[in-house]
py3Dmol code that shows the C-alpha trace and the ligand (Angstrom):
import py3Dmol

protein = """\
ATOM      1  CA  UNK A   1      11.234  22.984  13.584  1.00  0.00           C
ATOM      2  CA  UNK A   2      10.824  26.111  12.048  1.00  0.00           C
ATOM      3  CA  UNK A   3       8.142  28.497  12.118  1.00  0.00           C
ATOM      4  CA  UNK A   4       6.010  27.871   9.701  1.00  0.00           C
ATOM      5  CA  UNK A   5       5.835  23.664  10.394  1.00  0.00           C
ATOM      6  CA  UNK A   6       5.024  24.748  13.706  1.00  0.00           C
ATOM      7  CA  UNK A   7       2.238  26.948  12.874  1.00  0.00           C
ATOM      8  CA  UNK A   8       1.122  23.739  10.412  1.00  0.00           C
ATOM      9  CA  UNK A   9       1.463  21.996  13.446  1.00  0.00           C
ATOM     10  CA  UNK A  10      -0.672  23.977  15.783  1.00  0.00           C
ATOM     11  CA  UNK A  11      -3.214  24.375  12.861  1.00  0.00           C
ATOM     12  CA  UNK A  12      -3.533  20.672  11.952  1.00  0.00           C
ATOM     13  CA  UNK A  13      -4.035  19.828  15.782  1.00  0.00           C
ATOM     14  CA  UNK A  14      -7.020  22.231  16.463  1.00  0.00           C
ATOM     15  CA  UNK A  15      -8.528  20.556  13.162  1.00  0.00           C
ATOM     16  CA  UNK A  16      -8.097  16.919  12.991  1.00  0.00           C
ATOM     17  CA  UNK A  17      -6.486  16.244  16.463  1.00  0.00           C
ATOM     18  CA  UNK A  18      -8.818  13.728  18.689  1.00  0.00           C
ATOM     19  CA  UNK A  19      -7.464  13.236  22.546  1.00  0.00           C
ATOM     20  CA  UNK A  20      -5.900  10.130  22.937  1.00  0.00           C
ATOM     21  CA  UNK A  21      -6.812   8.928  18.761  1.00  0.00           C
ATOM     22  CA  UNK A  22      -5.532  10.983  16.312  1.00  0.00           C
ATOM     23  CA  UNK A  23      -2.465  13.763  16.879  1.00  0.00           C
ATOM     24  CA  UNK A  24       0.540  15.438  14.995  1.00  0.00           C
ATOM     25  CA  UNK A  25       4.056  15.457  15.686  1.00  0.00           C
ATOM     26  CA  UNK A  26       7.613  15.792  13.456  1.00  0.00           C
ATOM     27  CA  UNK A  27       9.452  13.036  13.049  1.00  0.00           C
ATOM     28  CA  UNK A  28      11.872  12.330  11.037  1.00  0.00           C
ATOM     29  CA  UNK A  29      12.365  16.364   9.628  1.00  0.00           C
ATOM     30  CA  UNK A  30       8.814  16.219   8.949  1.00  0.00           C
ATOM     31  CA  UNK A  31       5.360  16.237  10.010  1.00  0.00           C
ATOM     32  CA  UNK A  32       3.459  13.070  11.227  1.00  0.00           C
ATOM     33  CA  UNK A  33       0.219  11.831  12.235  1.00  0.00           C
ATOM     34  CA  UNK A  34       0.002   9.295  15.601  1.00  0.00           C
ATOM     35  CA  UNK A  35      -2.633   7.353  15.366  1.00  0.00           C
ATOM     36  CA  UNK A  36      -3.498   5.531  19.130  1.00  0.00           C
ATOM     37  CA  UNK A  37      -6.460   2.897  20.140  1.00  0.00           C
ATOM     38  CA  UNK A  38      -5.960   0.402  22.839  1.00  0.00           C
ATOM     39  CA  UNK A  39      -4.652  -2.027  20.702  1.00  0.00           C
ATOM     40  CA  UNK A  40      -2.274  -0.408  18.586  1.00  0.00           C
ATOM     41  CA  UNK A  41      -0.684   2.589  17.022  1.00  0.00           C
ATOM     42  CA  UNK A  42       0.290   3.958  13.867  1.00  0.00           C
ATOM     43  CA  UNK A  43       2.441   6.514  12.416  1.00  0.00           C
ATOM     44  CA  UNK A  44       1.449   8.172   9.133  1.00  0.00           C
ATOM     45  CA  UNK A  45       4.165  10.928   7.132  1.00  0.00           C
ATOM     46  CA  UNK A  46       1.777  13.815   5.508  1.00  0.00           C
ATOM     47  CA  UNK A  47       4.434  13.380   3.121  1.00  0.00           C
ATOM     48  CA  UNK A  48       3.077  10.570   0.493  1.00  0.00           C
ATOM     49  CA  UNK A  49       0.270   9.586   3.376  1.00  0.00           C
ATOM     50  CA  UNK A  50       3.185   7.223   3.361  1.00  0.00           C
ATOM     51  CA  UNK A  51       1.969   4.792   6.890  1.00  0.00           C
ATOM     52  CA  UNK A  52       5.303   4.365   8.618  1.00  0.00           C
ATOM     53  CA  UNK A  53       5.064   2.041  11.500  1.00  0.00           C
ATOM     54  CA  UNK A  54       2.083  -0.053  12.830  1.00  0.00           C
ATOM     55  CA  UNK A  55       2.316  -1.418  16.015  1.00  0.00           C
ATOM     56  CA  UNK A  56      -0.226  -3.902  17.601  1.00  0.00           C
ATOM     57  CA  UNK A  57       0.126  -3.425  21.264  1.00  0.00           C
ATOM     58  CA  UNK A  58       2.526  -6.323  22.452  1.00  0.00           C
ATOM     59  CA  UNK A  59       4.393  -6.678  19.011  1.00  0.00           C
ATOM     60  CA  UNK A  60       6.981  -5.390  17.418  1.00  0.00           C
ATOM     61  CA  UNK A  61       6.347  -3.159  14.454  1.00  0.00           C
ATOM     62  CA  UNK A  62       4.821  -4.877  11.649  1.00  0.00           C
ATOM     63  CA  UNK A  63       5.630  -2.578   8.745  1.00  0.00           C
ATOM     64  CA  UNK A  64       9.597  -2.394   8.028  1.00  0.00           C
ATOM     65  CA  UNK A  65      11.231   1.094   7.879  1.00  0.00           C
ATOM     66  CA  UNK A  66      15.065   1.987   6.398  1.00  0.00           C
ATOM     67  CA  UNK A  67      17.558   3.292   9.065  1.00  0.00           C
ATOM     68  CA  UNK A  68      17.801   6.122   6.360  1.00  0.00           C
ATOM     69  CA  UNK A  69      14.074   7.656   6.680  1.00  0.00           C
ATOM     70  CA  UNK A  70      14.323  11.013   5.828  1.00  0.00           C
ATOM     71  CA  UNK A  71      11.222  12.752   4.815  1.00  0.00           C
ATOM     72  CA  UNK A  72      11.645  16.499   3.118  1.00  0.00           C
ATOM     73  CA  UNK A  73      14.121  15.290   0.777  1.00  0.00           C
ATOM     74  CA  UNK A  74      12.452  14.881  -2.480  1.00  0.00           C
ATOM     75  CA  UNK A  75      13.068  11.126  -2.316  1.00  0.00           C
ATOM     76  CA  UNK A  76      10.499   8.661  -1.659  1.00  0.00           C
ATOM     77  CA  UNK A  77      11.144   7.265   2.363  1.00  0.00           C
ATOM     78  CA  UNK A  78      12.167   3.495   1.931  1.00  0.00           C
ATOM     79  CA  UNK A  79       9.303   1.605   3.962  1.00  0.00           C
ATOM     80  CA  UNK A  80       5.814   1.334   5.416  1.00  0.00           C
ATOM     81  CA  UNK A  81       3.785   1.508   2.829  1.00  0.00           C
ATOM     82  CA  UNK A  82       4.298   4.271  -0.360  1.00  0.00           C
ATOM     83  CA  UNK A  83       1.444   4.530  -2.587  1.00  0.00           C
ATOM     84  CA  UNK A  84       2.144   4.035  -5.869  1.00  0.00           C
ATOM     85  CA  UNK A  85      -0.545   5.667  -8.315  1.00  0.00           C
ATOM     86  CA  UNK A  86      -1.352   6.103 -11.362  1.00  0.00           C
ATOM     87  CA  UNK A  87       0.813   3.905 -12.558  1.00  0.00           C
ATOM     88  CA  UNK A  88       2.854   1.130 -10.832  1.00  0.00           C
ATOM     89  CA  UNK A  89       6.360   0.583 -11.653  1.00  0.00           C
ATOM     90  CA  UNK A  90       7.937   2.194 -15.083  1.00  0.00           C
ATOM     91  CA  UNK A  91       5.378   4.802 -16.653  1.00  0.00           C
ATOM     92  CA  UNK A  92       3.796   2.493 -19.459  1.00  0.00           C
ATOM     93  CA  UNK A  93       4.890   4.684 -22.234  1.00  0.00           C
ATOM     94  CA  UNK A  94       7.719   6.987 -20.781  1.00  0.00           C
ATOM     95  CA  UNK A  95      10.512   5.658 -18.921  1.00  0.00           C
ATOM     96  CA  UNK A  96      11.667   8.803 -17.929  1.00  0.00           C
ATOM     97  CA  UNK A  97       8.741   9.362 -15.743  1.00  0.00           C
ATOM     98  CA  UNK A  98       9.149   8.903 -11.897  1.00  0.00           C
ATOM     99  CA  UNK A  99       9.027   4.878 -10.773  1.00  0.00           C
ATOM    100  CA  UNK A 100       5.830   4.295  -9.056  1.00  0.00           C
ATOM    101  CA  UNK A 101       3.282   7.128 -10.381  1.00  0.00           C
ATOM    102  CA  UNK A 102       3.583  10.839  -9.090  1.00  0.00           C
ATOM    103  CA  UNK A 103       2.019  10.724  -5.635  1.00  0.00           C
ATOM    104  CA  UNK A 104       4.500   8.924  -3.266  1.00  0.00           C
ATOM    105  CA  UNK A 105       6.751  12.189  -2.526  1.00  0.00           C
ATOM    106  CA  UNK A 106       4.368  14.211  -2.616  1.00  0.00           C
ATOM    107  CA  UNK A 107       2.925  16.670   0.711  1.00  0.00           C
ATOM    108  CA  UNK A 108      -1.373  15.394   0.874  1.00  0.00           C
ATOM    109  CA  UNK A 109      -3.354  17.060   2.948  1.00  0.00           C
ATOM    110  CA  UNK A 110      -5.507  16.140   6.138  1.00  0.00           C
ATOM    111  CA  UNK A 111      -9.120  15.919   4.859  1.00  0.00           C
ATOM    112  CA  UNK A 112     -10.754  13.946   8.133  1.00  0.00           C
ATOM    113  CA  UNK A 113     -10.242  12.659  11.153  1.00  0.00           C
ATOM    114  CA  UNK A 114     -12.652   9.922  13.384  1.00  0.00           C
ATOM    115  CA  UNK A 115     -12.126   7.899  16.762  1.00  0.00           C
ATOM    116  CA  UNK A 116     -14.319   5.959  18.553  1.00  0.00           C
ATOM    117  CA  UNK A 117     -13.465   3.200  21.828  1.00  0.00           C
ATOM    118  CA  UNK A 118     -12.166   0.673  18.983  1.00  0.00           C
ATOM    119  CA  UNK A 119     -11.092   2.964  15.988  1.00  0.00           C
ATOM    120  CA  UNK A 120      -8.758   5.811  14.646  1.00  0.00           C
ATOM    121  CA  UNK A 121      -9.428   7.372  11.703  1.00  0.00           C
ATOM    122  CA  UNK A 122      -7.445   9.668   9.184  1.00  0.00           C
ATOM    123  CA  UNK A 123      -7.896  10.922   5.594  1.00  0.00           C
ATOM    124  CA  UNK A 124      -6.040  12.383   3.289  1.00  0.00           C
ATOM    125  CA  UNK A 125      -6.435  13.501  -0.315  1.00  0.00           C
ATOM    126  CA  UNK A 126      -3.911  14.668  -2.572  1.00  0.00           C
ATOM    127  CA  UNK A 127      -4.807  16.981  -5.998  1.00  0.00           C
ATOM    128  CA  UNK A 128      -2.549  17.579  -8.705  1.00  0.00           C
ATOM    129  CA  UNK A 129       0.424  20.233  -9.145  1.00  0.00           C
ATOM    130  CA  UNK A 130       1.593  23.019 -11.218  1.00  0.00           C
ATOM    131  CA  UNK A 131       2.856  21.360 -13.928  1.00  0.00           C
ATOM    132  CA  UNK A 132       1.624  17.790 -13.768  1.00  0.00           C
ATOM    133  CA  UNK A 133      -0.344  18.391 -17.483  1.00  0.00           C
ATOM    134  CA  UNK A 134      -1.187  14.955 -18.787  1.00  0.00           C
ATOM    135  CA  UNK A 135       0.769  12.984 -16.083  1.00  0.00           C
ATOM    136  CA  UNK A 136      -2.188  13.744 -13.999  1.00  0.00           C
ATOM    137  CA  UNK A 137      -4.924  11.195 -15.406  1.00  0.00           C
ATOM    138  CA  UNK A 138      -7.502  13.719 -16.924  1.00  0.00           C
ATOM    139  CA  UNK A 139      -9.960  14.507 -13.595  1.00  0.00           C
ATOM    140  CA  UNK A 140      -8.959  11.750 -11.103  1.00  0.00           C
ATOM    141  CA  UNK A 141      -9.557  12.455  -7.901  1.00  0.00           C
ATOM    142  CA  UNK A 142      -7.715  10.627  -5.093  1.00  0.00           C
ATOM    143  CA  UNK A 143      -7.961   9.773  -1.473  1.00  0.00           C
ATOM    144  CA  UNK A 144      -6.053   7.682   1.185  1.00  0.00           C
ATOM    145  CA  UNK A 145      -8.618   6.429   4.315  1.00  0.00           C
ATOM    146  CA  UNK A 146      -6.125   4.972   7.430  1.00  0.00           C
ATOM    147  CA  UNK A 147      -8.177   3.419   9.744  1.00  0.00           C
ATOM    148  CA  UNK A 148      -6.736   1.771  12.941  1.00  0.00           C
ATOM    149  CA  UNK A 149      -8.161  -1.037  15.354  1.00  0.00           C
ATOM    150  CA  UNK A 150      -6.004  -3.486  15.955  1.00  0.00           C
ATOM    151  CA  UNK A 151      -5.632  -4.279  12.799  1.00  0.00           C
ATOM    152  CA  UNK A 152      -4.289  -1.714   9.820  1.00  0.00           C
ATOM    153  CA  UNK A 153      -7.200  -0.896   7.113  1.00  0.00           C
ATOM    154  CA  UNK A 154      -5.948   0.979   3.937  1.00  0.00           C
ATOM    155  CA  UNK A 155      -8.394   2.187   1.301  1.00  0.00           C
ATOM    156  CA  UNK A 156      -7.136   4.238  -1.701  1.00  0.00           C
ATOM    157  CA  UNK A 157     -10.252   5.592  -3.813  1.00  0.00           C
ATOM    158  CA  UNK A 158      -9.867   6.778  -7.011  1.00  0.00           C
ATOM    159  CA  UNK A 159     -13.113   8.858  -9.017  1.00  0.00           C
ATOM    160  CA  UNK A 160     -12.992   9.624 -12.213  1.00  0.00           C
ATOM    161  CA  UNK A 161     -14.583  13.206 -11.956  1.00  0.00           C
ATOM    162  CA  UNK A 162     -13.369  14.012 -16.058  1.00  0.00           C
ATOM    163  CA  UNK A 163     -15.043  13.142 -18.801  1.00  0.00           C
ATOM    164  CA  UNK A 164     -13.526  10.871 -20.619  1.00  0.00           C
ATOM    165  CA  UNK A 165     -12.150   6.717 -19.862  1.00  0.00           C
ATOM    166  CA  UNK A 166      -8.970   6.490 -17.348  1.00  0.00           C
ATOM    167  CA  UNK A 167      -7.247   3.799 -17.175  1.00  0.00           C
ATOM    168  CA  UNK A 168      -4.391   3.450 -13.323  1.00  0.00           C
ATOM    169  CA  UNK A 169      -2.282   1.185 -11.734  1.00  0.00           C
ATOM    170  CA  UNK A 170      -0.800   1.350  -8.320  1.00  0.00           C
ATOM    171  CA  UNK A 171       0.056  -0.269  -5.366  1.00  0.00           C
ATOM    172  CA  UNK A 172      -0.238  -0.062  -1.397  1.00  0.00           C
ATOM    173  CA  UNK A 173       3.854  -0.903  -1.597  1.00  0.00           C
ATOM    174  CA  UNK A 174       3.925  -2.672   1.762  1.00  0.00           C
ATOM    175  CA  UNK A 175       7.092  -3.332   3.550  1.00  0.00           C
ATOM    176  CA  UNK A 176       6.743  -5.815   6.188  1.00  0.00           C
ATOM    177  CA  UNK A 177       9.398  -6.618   8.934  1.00  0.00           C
ATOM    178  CA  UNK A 178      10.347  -9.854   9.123  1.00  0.00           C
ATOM    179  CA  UNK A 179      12.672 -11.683  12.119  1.00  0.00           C
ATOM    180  CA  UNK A 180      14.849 -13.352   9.510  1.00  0.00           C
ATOM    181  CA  UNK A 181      14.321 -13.392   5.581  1.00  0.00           C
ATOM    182  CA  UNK A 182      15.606 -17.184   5.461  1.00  0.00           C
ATOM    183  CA  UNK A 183      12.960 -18.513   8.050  1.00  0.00           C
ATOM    184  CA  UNK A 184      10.140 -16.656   6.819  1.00  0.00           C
ATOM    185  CA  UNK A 185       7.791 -18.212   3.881  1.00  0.00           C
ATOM    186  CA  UNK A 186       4.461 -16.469   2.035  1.00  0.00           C
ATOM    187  CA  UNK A 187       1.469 -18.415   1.927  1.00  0.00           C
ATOM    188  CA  UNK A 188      -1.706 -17.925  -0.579  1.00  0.00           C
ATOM    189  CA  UNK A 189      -0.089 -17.298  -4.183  1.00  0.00           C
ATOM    190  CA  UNK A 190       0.035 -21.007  -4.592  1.00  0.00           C
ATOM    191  CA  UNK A 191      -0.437 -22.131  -8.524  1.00  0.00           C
ATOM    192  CA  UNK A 192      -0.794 -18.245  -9.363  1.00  0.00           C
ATOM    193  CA  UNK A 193       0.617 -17.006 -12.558  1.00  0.00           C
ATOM    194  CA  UNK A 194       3.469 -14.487 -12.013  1.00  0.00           C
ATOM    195  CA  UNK A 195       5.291 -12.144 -14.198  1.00  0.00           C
ATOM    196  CA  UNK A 196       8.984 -12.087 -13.419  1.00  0.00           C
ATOM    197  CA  UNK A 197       9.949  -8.945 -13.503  1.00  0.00           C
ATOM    198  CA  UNK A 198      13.604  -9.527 -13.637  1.00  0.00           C
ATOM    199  CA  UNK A 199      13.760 -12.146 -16.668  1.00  0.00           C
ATOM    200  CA  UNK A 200      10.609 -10.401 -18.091  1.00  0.00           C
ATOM    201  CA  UNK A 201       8.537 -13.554 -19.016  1.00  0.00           C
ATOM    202  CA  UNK A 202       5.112 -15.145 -17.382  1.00  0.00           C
ATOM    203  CA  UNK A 203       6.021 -17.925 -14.809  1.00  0.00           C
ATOM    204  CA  UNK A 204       3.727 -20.550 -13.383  1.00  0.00           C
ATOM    205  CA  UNK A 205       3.710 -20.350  -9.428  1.00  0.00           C
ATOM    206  CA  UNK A 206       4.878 -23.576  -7.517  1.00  0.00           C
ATOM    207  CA  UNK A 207       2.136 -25.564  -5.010  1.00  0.00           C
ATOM    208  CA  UNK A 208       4.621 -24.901  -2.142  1.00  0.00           C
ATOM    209  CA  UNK A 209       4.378 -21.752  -0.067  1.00  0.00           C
ATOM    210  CA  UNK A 210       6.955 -18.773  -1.815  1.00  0.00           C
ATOM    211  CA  UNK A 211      10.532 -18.333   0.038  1.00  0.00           C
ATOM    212  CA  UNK A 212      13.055 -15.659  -0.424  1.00  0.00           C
ATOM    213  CA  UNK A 213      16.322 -17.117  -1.131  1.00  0.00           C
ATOM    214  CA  UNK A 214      17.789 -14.546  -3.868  1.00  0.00           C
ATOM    215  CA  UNK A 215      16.306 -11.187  -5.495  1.00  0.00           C
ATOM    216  CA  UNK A 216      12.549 -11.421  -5.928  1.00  0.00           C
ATOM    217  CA  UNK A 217      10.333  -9.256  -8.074  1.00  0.00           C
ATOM    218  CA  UNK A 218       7.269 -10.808  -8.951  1.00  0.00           C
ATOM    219  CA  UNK A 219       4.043  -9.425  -9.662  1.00  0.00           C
ATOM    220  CA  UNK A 220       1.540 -12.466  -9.376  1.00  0.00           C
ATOM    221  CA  UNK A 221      -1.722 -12.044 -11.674  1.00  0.00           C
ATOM    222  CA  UNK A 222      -5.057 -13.195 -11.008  1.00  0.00           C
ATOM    223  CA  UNK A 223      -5.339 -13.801  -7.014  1.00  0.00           C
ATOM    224  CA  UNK A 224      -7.581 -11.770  -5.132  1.00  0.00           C
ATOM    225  CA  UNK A 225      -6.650 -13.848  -1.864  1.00  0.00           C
ATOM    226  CA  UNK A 226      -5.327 -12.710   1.112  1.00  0.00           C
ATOM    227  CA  UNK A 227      -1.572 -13.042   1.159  1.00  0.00           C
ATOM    228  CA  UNK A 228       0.176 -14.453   4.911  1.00  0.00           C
ATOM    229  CA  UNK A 229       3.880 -14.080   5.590  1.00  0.00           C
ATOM    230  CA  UNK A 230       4.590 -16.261   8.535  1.00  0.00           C
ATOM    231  CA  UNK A 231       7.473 -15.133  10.393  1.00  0.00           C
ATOM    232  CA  UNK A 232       8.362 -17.879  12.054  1.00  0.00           C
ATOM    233  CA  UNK A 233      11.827 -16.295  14.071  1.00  0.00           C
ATOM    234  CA  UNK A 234       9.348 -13.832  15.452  1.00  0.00           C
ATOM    235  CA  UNK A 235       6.518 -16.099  15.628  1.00  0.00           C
ATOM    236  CA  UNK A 236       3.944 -14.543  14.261  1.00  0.00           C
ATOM    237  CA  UNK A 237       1.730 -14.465  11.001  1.00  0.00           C
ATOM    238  CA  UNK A 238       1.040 -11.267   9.179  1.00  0.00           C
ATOM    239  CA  UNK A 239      -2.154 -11.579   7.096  1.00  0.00           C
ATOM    240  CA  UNK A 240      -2.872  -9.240   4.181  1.00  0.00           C
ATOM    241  CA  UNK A 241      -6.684  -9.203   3.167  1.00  0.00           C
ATOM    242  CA  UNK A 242      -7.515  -7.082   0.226  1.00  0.00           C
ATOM    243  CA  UNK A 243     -10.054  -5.744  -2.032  1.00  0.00           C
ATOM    244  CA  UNK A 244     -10.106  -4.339  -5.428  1.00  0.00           C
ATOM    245  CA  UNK A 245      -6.755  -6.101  -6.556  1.00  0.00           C
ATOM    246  CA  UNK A 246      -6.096  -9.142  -8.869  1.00  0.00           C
ATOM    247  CA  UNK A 247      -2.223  -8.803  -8.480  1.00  0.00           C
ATOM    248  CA  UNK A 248       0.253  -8.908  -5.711  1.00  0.00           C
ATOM    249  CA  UNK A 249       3.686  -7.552  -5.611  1.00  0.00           C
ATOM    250  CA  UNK A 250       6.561  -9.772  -3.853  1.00  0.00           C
ATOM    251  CA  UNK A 251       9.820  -7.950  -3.598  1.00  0.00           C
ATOM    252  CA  UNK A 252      13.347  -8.485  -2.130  1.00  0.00           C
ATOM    253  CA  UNK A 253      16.476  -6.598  -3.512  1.00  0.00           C
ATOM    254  CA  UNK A 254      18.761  -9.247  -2.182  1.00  0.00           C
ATOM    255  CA  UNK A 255      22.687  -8.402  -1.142  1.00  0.00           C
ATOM    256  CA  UNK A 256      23.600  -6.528  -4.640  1.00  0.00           C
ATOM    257  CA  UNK A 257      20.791  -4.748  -4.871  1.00  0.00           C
ATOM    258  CA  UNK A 258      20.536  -3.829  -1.291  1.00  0.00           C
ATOM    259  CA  UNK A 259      24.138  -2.372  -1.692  1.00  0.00           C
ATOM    260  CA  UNK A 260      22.862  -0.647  -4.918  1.00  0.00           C
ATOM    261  CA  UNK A 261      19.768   0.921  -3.669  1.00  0.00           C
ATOM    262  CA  UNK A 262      21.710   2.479  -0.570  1.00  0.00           C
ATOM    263  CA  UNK A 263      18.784   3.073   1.596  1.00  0.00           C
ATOM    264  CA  UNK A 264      17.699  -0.017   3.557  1.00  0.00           C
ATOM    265  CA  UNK A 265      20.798  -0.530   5.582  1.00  0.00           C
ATOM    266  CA  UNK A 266      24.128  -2.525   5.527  1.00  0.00           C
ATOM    267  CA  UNK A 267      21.593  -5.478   5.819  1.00  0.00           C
ATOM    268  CA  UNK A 268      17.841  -4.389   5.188  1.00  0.00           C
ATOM    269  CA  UNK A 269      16.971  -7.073   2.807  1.00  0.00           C
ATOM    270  CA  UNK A 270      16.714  -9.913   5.734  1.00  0.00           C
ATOM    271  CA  UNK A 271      14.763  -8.393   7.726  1.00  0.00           C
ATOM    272  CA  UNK A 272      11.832  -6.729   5.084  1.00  0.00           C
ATOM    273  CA  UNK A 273       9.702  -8.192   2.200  1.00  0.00           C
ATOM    274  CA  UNK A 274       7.522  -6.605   0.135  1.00  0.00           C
ATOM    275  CA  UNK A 275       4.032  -7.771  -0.200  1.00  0.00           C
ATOM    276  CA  UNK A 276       2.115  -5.462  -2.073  1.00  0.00           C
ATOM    277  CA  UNK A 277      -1.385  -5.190  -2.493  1.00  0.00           C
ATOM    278  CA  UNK A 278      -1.697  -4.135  -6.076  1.00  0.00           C
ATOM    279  CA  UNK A 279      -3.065  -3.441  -9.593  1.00  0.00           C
ATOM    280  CA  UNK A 280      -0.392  -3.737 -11.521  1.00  0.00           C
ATOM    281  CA  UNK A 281       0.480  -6.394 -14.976  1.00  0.00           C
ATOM    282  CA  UNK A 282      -2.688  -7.121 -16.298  1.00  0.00           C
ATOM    283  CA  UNK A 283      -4.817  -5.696 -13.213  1.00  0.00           C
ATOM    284  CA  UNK A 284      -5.133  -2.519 -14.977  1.00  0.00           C
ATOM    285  CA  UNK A 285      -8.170  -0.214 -13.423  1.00  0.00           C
ATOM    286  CA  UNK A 286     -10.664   1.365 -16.160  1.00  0.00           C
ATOM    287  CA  UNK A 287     -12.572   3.702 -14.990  1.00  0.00           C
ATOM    288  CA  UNK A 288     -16.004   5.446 -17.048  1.00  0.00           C
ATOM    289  CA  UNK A 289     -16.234   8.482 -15.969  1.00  0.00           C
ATOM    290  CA  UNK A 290     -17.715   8.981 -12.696  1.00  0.00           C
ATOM    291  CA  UNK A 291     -17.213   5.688 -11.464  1.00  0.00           C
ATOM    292  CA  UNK A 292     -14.941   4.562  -8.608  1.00  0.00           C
ATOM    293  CA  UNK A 293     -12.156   1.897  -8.094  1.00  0.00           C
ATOM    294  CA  UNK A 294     -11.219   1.322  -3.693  1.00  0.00           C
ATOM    295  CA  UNK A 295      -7.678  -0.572  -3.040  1.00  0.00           C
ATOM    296  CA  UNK A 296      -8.364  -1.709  -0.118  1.00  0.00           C
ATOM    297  CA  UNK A 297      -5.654  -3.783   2.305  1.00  0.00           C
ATOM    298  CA  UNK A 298      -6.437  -5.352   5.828  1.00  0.00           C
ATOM    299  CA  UNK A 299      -3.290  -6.042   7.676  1.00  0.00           C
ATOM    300  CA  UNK A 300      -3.033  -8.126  10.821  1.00  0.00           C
ATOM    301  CA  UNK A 301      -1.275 -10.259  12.874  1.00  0.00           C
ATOM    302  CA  UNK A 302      -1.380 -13.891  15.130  1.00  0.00           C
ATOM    303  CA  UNK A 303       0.680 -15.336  17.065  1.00  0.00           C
ATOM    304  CA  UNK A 304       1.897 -18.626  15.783  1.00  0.00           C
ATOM    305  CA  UNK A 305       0.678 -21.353  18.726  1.00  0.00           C
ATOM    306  CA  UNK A 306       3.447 -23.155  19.973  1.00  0.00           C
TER     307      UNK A 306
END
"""
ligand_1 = """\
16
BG6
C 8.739 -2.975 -6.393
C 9.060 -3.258 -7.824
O 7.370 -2.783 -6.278
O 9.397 -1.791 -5.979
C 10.563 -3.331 -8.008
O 8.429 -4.476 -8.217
C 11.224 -2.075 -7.485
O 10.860 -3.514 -9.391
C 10.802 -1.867 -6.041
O 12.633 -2.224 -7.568
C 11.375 -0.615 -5.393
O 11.100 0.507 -6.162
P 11.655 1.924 -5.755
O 11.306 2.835 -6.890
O 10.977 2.305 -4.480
O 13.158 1.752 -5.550
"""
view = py3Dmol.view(width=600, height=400)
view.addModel(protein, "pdb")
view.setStyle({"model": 0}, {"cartoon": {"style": "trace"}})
view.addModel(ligand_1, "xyz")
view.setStyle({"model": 1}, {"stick": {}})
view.zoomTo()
view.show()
């Protein structure tokens, strides 16, 4: 580490760090919040406020992560859970734009910390750069709320604090880890509407529970409900409640696009899907001016009763 991480270090401790709830660290060539309770613990990259790992006490880590993490390298980290904001995907009018929105690679700052016998607590903001201009929705103010129990909370507000309309997309991109891609299926997006993003047309969503036998990029429209992959090699059900989002993202490179992408491993693609609580398609945020929009996920986990 050199000396001036360490002195970020050393400063962000005396600030935010709470014994035994909330401290810093570097991991993976960059700096790190641990979050702790009794029933879990979470690791959050200042880089992107990008969660890495959450870990109910007596699992294995929920969110997936690539081999590859890197932080520091200009590159969004594959895994846990990027934000995507303002826009999700391709920018809506400029393709040259970064994928996923300007935020995900970039360093946010620690703006509070809480803990209490049952919760953890971290917040983080992020303000626009030198040079942003108009990719920067006019006056939007943005903040990332972590807060750990044994379950995973994630609330991204956005204010408008300009004058004038905005109009965002985004997503909480969430990788989950899964036992084995071909014995895993995702319940509640039954019947829902779907664009498919790789033949570009609206689809109509089967009765039966979603399973990932080939590349998968779907952004399903109109479903506030929570989302449940059930893992069955690892036995266990990971539940994603949410709040302020009428889409959800399902992803899966598959084998060619695995090999493409480079970064999830000779084999990442069986053992992650994306499920991505999201305003994205049609879910597209307006916002008057001073109002506020909250993307909120809930992520937890049972055991499957044998
Ligand atoms: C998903 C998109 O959310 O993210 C996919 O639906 C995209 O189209 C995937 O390929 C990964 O994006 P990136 O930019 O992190 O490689």
């Amino acid at each position: 580490m050199n000396g001036t991480a360490a002195r970020t270090l050393t400063a962000l401790e005396a600030r935010w760090g709470r014994a035994g709830a909330v401290h810093f660290e570097e991991r993976f060539g960059g700096l790190v919040a641990v979050l702790t309770t009794a029933n879990a613990n979470a690791v959050v990259a200042l880089q992107g406020a990008q969660v890495l790992s959450f870990v109910p006490a007596g699992q294995d880590d929920v969110l997936w992560l690539s081999p590859a993490a890197r932080l520091g390298t200009g590159r969004a980290v594959r895994g846990g859970v990027p934000i995507c904001w303002p826009w999700f995907g391709a920018h809506p009018s400029d393709s040259s734009k970064p994928a996923h929105g300007l935020v995900r690679v970039r360093d946010w700052q620690v703006v509070g910390s809480a803990s209490s016998v049952a919760h953890s607590r971290l917040v983080m903001a992020v303000a626009p750069a030198a040079g942003d201009g108009s990719l920067w929705p006019g006056g939007a103010w943005l903040q990332l709320e972590i807060t750990l129990t044994d379950t995973l909370a994630l609330a991204l507000a956005t204010e408008n604090r300009g004058g004038d309309v905005l109009a965002i997309t985004g997503a909480l991109h969430t990788y989950l880890a899964v036992g084995d891609i071909s014995n895993a299926t995702i319940e509640g997006l039954s019947g829902r509407p779907y664009i498919d993003q790789l033949a570009a047309q609206v689809m109509h969503g089967d009765a039966a529970p979603v399973t990932i036998t080939g590349e998968i990029d779907r952004i399903y429209q109109e479903t506030a409900d929570t989302v449940t992959v059930v893992d069955h090699a690892r036995g266990r059900r990971v539940n994603i409640a949410k709040q302020g989002s009428r889409s959800t993202v399902v992803w899966n490179p598959w084998i060619e696009k695995n090999a493409r992408l480079g970064d999830l491993g000779a084999e990442g693609y069986r053992r992650m899907v994306c499920v991505e609580t999201a305003n994205a398609g049609s879910d597209v945020v307006t916002l008057a001016a001073g109002a506020r929009h909250r993307l909120f996920a809930n992520i937890s986990v049972e055991k499957i009763e044998t």
